[in-house]
VEXDREN-2710 file (C-alpha; in Angstrom, 1 decimal):
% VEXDREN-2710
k/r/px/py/pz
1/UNK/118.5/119.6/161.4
2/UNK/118.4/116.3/163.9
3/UNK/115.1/115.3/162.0
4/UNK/116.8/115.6/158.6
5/UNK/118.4/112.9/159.2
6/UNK/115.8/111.1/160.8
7/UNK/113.5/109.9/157.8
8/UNK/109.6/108.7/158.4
9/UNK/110.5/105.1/157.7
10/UNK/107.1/104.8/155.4
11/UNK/107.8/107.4/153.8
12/UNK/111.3/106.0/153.0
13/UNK/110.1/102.9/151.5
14/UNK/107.3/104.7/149.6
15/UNK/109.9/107.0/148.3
16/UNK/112.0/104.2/147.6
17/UNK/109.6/102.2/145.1
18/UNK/109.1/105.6/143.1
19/UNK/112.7/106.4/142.7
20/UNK/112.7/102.7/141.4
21/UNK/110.0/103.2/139.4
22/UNK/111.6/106.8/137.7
23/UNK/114.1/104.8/136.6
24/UNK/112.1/102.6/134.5
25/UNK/112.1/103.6/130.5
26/UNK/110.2/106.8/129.5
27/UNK/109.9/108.1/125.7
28/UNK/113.4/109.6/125.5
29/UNK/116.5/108.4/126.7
30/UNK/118.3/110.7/129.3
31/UNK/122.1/110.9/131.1
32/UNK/122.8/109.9/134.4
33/UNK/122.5/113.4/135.9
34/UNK/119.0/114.4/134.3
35/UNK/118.0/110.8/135.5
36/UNK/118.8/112.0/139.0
37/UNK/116.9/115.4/138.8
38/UNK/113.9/113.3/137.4
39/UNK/113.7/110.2/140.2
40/UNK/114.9/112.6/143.3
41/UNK/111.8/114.8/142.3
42/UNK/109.7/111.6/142.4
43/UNK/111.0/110.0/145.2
44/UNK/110.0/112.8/147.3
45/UNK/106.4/112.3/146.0
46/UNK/106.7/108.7/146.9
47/UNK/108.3/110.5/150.6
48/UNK/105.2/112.7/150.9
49/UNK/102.6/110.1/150.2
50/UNK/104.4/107.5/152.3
51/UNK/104.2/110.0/155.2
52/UNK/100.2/110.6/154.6
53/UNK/100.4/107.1/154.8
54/UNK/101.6/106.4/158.3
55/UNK/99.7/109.1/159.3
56/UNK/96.3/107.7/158.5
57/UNK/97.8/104.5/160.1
58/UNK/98.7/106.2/163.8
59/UNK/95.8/108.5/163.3
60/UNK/93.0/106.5/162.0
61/UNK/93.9/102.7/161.8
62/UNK/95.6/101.6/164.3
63/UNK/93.9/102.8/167.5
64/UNK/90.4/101.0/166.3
65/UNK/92.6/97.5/165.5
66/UNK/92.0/95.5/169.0
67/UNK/95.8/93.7/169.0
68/UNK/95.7/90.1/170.9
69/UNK/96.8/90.4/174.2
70/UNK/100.3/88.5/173.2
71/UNK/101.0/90.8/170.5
72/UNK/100.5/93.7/172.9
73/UNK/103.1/92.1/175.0
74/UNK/105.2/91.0/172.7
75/UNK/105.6/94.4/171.7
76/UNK/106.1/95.6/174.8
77/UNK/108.8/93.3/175.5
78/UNK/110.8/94.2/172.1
79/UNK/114.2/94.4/172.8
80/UNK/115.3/97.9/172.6
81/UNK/118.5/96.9/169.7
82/UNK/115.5/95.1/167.3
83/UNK/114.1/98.4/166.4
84/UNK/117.4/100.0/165.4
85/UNK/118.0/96.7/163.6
86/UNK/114.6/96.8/161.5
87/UNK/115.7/100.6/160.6
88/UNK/119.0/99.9/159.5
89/UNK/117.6/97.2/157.3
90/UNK/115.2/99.2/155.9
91/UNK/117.6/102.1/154.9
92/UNK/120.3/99.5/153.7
93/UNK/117.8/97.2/151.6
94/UNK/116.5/101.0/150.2
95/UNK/119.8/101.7/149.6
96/UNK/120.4/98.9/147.4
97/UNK/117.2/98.7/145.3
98/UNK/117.7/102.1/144.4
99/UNK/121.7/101.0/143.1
100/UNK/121.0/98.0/141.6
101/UNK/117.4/99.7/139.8
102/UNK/120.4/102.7/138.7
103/UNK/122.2/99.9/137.3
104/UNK/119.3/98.6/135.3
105/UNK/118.4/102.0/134.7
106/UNK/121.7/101.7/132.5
107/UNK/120.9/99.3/129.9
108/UNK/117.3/100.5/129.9
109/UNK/118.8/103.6/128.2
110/UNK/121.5/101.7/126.1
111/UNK/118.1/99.8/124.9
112/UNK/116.3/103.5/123.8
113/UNK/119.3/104.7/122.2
114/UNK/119.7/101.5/119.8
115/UNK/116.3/102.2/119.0
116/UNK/117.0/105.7/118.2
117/UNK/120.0/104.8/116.4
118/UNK/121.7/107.0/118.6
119/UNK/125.3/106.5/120.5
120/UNK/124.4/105.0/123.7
121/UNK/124.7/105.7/127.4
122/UNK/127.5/105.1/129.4
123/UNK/126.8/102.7/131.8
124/UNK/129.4/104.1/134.5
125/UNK/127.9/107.6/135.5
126/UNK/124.5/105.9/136.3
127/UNK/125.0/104.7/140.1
128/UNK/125.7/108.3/140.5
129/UNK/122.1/108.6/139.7
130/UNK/121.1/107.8/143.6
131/UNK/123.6/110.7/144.3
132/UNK/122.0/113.2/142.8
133/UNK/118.7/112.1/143.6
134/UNK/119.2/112.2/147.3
135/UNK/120.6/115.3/147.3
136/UNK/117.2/116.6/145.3
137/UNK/115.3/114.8/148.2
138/UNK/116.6/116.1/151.1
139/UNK/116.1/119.4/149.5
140/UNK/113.2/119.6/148.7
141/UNK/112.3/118.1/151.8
142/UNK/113.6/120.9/153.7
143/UNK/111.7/122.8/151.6
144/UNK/108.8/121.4/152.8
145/UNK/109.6/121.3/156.5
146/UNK/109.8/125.0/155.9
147/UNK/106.3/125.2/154.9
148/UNK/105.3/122.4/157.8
149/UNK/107.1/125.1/160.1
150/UNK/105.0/127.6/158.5
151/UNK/101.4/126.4/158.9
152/UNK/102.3/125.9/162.7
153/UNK/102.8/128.9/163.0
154/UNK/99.9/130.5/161.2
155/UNK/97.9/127.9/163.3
156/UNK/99.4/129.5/166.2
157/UNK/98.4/133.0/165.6
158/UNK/94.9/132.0/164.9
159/UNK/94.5/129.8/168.1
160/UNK/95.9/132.5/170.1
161/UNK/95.2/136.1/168.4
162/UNK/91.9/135.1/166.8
163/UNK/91.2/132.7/169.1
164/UNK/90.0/130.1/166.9
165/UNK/89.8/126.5/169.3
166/UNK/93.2/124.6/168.1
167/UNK/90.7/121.6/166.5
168/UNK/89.7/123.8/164.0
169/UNK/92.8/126.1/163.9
170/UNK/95.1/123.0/162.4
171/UNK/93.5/122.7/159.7
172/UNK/92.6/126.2/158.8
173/UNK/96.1/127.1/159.0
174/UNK/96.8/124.5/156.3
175/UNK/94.0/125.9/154.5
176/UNK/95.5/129.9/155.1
177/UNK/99.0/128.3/153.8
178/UNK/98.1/126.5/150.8
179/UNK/95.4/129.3/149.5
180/UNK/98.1/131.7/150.1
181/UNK/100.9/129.9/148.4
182/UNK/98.2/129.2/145.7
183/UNK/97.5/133.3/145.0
184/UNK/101.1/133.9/145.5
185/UNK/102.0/131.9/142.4
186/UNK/99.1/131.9/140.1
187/UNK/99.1/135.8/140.7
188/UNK/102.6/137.5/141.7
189/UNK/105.3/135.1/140.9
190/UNK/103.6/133.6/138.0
191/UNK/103.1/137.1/136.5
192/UNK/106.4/138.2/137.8
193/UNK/107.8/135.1/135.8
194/UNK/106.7/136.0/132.8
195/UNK/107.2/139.0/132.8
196/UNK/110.7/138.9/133.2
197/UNK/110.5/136.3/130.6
198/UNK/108.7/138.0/128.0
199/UNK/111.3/140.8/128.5
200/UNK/114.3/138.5/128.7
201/UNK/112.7/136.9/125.5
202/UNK/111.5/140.3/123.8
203/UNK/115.0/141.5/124.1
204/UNK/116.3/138.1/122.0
205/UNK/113.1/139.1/119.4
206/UNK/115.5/141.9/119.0
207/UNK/118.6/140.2/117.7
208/UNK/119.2/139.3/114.0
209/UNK/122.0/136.7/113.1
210/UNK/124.6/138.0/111.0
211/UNK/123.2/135.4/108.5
212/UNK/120.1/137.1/108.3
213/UNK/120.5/139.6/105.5
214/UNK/117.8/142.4/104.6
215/UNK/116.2/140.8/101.4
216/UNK/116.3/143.1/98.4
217/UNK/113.9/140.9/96.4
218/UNK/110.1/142.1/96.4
219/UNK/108.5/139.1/96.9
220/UNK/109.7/139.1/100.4
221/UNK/108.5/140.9/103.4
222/UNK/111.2/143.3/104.9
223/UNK/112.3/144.1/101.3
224/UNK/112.7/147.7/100.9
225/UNK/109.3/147.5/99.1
226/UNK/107.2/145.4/101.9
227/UNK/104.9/147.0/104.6
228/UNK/106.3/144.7/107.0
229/UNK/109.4/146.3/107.8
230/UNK/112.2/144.5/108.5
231/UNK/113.1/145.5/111.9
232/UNK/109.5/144.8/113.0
233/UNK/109.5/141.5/112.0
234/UNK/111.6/139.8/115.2
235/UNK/114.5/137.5/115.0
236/UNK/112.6/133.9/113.4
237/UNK/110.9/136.4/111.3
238/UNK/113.9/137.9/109.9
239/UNK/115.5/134.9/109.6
240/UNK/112.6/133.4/108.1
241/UNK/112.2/136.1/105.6
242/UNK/116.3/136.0/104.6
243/UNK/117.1/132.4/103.7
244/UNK/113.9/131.4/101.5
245/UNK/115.8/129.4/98.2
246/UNK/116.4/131.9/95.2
247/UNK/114.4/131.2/91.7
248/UNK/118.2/130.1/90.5
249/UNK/118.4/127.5/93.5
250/UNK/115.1/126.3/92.7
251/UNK/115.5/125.5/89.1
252/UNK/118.9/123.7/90.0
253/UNK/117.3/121.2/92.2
254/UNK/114.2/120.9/89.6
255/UNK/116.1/121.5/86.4
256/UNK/113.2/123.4/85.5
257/UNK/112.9/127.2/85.1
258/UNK/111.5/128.5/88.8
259/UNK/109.7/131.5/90.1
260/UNK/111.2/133.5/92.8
261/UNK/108.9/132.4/96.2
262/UNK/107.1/134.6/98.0
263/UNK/107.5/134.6/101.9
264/UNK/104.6/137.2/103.8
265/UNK/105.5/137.4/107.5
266/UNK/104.4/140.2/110.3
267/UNK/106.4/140.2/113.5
268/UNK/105.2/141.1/116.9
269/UNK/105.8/144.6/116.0
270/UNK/104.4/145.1/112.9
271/UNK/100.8/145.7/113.6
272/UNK/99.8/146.5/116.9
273/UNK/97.5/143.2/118.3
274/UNK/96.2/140.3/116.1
275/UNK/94.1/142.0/113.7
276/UNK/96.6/144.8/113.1
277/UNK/99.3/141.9/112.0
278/UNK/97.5/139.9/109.7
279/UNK/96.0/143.3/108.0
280/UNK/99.5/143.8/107.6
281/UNK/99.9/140.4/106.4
282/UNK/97.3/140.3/103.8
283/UNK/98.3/143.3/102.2
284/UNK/101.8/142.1/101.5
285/UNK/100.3/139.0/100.1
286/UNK/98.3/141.9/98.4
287/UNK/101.7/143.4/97.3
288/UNK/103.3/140.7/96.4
289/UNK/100.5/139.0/93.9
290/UNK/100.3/136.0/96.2
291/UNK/96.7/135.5/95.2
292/UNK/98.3/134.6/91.9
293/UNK/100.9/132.3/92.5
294/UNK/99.8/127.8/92.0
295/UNK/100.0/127.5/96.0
296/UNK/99.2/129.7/98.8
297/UNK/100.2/128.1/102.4
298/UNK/98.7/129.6/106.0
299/UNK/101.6/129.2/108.7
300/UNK/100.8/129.2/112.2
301/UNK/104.5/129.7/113.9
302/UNK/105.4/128.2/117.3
303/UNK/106.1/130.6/120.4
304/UNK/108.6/132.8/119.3
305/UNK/107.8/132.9/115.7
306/UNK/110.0/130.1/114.3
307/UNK/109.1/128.3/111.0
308/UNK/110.5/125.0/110.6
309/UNK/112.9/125.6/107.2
310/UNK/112.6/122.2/106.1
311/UNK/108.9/122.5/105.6
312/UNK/109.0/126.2/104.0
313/UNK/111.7/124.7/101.4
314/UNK/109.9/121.6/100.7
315/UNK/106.6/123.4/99.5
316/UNK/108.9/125.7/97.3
317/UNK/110.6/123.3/95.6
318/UNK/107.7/121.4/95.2
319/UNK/106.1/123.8/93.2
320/UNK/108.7/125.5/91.2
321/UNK/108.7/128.4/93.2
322/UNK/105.5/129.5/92.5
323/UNK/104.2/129.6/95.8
324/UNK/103.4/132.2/98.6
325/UNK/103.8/131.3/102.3
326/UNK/102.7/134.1/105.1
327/UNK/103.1/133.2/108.7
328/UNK/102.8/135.5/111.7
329/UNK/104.5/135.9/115.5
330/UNK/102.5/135.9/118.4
331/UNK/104.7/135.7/121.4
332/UNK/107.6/136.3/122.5
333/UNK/108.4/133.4/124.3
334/UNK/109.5/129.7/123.1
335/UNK/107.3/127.1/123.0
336/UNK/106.9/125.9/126.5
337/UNK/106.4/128.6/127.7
338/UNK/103.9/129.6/125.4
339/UNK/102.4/126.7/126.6
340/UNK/101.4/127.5/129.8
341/UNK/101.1/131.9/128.9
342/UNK/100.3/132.2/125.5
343/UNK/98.2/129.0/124.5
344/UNK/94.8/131.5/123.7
345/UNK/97.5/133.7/121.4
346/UNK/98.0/131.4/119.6
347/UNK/94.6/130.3/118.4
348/UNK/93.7/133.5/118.3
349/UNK/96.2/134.3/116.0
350/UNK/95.8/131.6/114.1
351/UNK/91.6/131.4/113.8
352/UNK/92.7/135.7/112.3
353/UNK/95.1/134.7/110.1
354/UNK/93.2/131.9/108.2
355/UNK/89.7/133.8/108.5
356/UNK/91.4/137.2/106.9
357/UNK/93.0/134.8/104.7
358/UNK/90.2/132.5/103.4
359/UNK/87.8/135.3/103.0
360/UNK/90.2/137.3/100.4
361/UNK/91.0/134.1/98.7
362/UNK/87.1/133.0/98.6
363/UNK/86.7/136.1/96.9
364/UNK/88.1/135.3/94.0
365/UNK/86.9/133.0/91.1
366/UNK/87.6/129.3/92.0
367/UNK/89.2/129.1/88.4
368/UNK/91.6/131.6/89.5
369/UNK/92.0/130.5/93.0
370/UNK/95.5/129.2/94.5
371/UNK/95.9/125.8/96.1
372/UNK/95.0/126.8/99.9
373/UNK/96.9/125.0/102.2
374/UNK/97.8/124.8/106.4
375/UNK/100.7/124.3/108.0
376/UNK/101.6/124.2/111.5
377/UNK/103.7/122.0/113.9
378/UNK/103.9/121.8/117.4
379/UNK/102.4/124.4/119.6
380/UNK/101.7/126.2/115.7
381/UNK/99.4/123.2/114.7
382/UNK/97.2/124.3/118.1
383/UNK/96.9/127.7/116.6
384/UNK/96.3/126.3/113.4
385/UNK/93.8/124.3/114.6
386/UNK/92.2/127.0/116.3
387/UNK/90.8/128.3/112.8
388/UNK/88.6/125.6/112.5
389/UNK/85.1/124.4/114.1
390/UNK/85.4/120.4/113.2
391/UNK/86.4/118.3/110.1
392/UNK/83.5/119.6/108.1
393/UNK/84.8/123.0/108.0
394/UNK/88.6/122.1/107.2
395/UNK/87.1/120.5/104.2
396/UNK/85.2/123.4/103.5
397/UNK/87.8/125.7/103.4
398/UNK/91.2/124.4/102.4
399/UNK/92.6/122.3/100.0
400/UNK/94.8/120.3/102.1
401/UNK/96.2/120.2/105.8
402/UNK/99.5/119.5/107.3
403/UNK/99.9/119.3/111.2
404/UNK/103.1/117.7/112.5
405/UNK/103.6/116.7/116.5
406/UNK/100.5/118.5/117.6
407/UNK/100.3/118.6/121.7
408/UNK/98.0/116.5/123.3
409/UNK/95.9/119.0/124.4
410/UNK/95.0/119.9/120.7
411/UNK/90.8/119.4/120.4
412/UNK/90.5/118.5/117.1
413/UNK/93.4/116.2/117.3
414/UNK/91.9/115.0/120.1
415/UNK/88.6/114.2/118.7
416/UNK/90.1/112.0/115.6
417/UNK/92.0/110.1/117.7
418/UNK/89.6/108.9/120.4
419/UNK/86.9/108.4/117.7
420/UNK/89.3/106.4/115.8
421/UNK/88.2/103.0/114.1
422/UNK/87.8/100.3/116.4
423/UNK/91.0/97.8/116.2
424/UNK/93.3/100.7/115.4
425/UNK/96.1/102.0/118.3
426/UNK/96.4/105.5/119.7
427/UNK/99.8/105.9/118.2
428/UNK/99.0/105.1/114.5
429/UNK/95.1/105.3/114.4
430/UNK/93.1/105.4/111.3
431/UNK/89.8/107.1/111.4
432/UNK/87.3/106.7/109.3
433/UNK/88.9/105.0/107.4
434/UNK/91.2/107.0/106.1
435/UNK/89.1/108.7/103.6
436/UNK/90.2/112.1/104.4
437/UNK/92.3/112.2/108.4
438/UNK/95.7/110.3/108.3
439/UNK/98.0/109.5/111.2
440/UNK/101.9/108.8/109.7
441/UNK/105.0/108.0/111.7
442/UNK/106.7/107.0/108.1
443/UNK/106.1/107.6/104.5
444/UNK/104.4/103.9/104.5
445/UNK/102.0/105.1/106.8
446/UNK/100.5/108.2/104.8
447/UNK/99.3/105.4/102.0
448/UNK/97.2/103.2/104.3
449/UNK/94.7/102.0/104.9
450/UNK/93.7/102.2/101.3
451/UNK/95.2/104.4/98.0
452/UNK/91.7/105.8/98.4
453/UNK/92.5/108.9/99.8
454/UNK/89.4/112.1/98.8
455/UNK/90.7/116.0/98.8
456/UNK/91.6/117.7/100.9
457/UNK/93.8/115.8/102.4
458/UNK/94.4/115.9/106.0
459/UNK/97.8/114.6/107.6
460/UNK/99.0/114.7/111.5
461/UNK/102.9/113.3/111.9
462/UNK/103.4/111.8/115.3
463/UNK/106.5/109.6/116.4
464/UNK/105.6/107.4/119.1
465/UNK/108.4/108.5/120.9
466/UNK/107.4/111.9/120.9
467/UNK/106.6/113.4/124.4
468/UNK/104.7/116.8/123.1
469/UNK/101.9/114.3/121.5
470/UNK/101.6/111.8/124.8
471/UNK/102.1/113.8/127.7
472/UNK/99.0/114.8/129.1
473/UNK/97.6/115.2/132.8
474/UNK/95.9/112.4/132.7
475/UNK/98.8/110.4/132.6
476/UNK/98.4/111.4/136.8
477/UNK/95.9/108.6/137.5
478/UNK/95.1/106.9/134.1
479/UNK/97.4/104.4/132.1
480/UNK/96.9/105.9/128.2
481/UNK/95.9/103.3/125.7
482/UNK/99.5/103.7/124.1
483/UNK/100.7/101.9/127.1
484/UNK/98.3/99.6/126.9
485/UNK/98.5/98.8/123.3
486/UNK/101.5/97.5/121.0
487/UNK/104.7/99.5/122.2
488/UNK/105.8/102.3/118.9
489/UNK/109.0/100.9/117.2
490/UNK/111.3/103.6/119.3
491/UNK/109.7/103.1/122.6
492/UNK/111.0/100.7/125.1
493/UNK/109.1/97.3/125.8
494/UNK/110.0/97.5/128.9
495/UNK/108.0/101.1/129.7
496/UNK/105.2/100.8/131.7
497/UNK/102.8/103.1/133.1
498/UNK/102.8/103.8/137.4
499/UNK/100.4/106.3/139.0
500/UNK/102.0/110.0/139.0
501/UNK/105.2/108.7/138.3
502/UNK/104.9/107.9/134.1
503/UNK/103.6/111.6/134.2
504/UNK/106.7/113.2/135.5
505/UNK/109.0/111.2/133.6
506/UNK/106.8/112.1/129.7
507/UNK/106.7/115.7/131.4
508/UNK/110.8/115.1/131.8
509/UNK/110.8/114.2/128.4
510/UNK/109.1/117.4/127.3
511/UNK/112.3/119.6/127.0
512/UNK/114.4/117.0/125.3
513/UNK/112.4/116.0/122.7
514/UNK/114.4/117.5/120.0
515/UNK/117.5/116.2/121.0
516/UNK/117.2/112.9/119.6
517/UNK/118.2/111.4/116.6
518/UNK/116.0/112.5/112.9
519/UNK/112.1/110.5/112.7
520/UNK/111.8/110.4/116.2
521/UNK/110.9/112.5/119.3
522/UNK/109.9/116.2/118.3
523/UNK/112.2/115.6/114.9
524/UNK/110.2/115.3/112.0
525/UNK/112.5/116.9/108.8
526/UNK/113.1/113.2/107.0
527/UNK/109.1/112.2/107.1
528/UNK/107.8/116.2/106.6
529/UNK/109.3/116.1/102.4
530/UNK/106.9/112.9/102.1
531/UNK/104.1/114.1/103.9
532/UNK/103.8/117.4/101.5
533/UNK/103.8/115.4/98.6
534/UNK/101.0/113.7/100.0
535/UNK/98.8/116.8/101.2
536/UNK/99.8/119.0/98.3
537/UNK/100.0/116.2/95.4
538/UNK/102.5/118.8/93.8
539/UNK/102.2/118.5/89.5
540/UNK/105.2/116.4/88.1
541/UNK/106.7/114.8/91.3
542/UNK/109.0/112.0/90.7
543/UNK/111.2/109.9/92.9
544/UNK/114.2/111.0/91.0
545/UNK/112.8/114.7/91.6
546/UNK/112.4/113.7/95.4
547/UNK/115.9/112.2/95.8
548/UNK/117.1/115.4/94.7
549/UNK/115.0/118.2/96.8
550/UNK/115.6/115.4/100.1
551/UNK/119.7/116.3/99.4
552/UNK/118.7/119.7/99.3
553/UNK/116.7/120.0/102.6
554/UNK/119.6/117.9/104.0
555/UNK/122.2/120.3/103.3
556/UNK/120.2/123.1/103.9
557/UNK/119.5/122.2/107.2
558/UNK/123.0/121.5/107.6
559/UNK/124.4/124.9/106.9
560/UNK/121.4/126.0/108.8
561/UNK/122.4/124.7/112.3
562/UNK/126.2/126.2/111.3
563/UNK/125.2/129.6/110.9
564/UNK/122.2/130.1/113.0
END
């Protein structure tokens, strides 16, 4: 415990600039608290690297320097109070970057929430920022200590049990340590994590709000009448399957008469594996005459099966009703952690669902064919993707495409954006020009660069305040050209990209991103309506008629968040 409280003094200041540098503005803003779990996690990066630091100095450096003679004695001669002195300084001056950065911090936020039009941050909880962080340093500084502890004592038993010479012991022990920390997560505790998650998770799947009633209409799965049975069909599915707007509630918002919408959905459950779900799938839309209906939309869900509402109703209303939307689960698990467990599920899911899809739909005369369309947001708009080799083929096979905050990691995504026109930025980029990919943070954006626009029509939504779309790895050692272009209209001025650092506070961001305010982060509902109307081109669509299904969505998302 003494050298707890005896810090490497490199390591202090190193720690120091990153904790400083946390504090600068990210994509989202965040509370004093959050703010200190964020920089204390940092700042013992900064510690670690400060340490390696002065290590390569005593070790490396400084014996091969040949000091002058007077420096040597100089040194020598130090009075024994100057080195406590330089210490103190160098804890106190830490000290008070690391307030006085918290108090900037402060009105960094207030700054990001006017942007967001959202109420802003008090100012008075942030100098408790340091506080929290320091008390995330020292743990996880123990923490490694521990492991410091641990690797002398492996190096120990090989010097003296294997009898490996201690030159070459040291750093095998490290090597024994790190491999076996390495195996124990990527193998035991990562499969012990989610497992327990998937069970925690699966046993969620299971519930069914008291909101979610058992449809009696045919048109939807988990009617008496479907194959998909409604307690197969998991707790988004259910959910999904419950709420989809009546015929009557359709023609009131249209003031036309409506057809009842079909909604196709196969939980986890229904079908054992991928192929056995959407056979289930297809023969509800089979049931259900959804070959027959003006519009036929393939949904790829996000972990645990959820289907964004506003973008289900949007489609229905568009159309009169006389649509069909199918969508299918594939984990258990929410998004993030889908992420890192179930990212292959997903595309698998998604490449079946679309290929079992298309090739029943192809089938039919094109006279007598619906409007084919894709949906899919977030982690759903990687499975989506997955269904599709390049641009070539999504022109090939659909009639329009709708993909809204897709990850970063997303390939085709990926590909439009870094072979974007020349002169365009990352954030808003127009490729090719715009003849058939479109980027849109606003409704503006979706009619630009030109009217010109040939079918199908492909659409991406991305805020640039969104973390899901800019957080990456290589925001570890490379500054993204978002940072280096233009600042988005919600993102701070003042953010700047720092080695390591920007990619812990966008990774930060990551679970936040929906708490912000509507049209920016991971909230999309108010641009989604416009972006529809762009893909889809529904018949008849006024602005008086859009007005009136925008209240809709509106209230129906309202009632939504009551009783979910």
């Amino acid at each position: 415990m003494e050298r707890f409280f005896h810090p490497n003094y490199a390591g202090l200041i190193v720690a120091t600039m990153f904790f400083g540098l946390s504090l600068t503005p990210s994509l989202l803003p965040r509370d004093w608290f959050f703010q200190g779990l964020v920089s204390g996690i940092n700042a013992t990066i900064g510690y670690g690297l400060g340490c390696a630091l002065a290590f390569a100095w005593r070790q490396w450096i400084a014996p091969r320097i040949h000091w002058p003679a007077q420096v040597r004695t100089a040194l020598a001669r130090r009075p024994s109070w100057l080195l406590v002195a330089v210490k103190s300084a160098i804890v106190l001056a830490c000290l008070v970057f690391a307030v006085l950065m918290s108090i900037r911090s402060a009105q960094w936020q207030r700054q990001i929430t006017d942007l967001m039009g959202m109420e802003p941050v008090s100012d008075a909880g942030y100098p408790r920022t340091v506080l929290v962080g320091a008390v995330v340093v020292g743990l996880l500084i123990w923490i490694s200590r521990l492991v410091v502890r641990l690797v002398r004592v492996v190096t120990r038993a090989l010097n003296q049990w294997v009898r490996i010479p201690a030159a070459f012991a040291r750093p095998l022990g490290v090597i024994v340590v790190v491999v076996a920390a390495a195996m124990l997560f990527n193998g035991v505790l990562a499969k012990g994590f989610f497992a327990v998650a998937n069970s925690a998770f699966s046993a969620r799947n299971s519930h069914t709000s008291p909101n979610a009633v058992q449809p009696t209409l045919p048109e939807r799965s988990g009617s008496p009448d479907s194959l998909a049975k409604w307690d197969t069909l998991g707790s988004e599915g259910r959910w999904f399957v419950a709420n989809a707007p009546t015929a009557l509630a359709i023609g009131q918002v249209t003031g036309k008469p409506a057809r009842e919408p079909i909604r196709v959905y196969a939980g986890l459950e229904s079908g054992d594996g991928a192929e056995a779900q959407t056979d289930v799938a297809i023969a509800e839309l089979e049931r259900t005459k959804a070959f027959e209906r003006e519009v036929l939309v393939v949904i790829s869900t996000t972990g645990t099966g959820w289907v964004d509402t506003t973008s289900a109703e949007a489609v229905e209303l568009m159309f009169g009703g006389d649509t069909a939307l199918v969508a299918t689960q594939y984990s258990y698990l929410p998004s993030a952690l889908s992420f890192l467990s179930d990212r292959d599920k997903s595309m698998t899911m998604g490449r079946t669902l679309f290929d079992k899809v298309y090739d029943r739909w192809s089938a039919l005369p094109e006279d007598a064919r619906p409007k084919l369309l894709v949906y899919g947001e977030s982690l759903g708009s990687q499975g989506s993707e997955g269904a599709f080799s390049g641009l070539a083929d999504i022109r090939n096979r659909t009639d329009g495409v709708l993909w809204v905050g897709p990850p970063n990691s997303n390939r085709l995504w990926s590909e439009f954006v870094t072979r974007r026109d020349p002169g365009t930025e990352e954030i808003t980029p127009i490729y090719a020009d715009g003849m058939s990919v479109r980027f849109a943070a606003n409704a503006d954006q979706l009619a630009e660069p030109t009217p010109a626009w040939n079918d199908p029509r492909i659409v991406y939504l991305q805020h640039a305040s969104d973390p899901v779309v800019w957080w990456s790895p290589d925001l570890l050692f490379s500054s993204p050209d978002w940072l280096r272009e233009k600042r988005g209209p919600d993102v701070s001025p003042a953010m700047s990209w720092y080695p390591i650092v920007t990619f812990w506070q966008v990774a930060a961001d990551l679970p936040r991103a929906q708490t912000v305010s509507d049209g920016h982060g991971h909230n999309y509902g108010n641009l989604v309506p416009d972006a529809w109307a762009a893909v889809a081109q529904p018949p008849d669509y006024t602005p008086e008629l859009a007005d009136r299904i925008r209240v809709f969505l509106e209230e129906s998302m309202a009632t939504e968040h009551q009783l979910k």
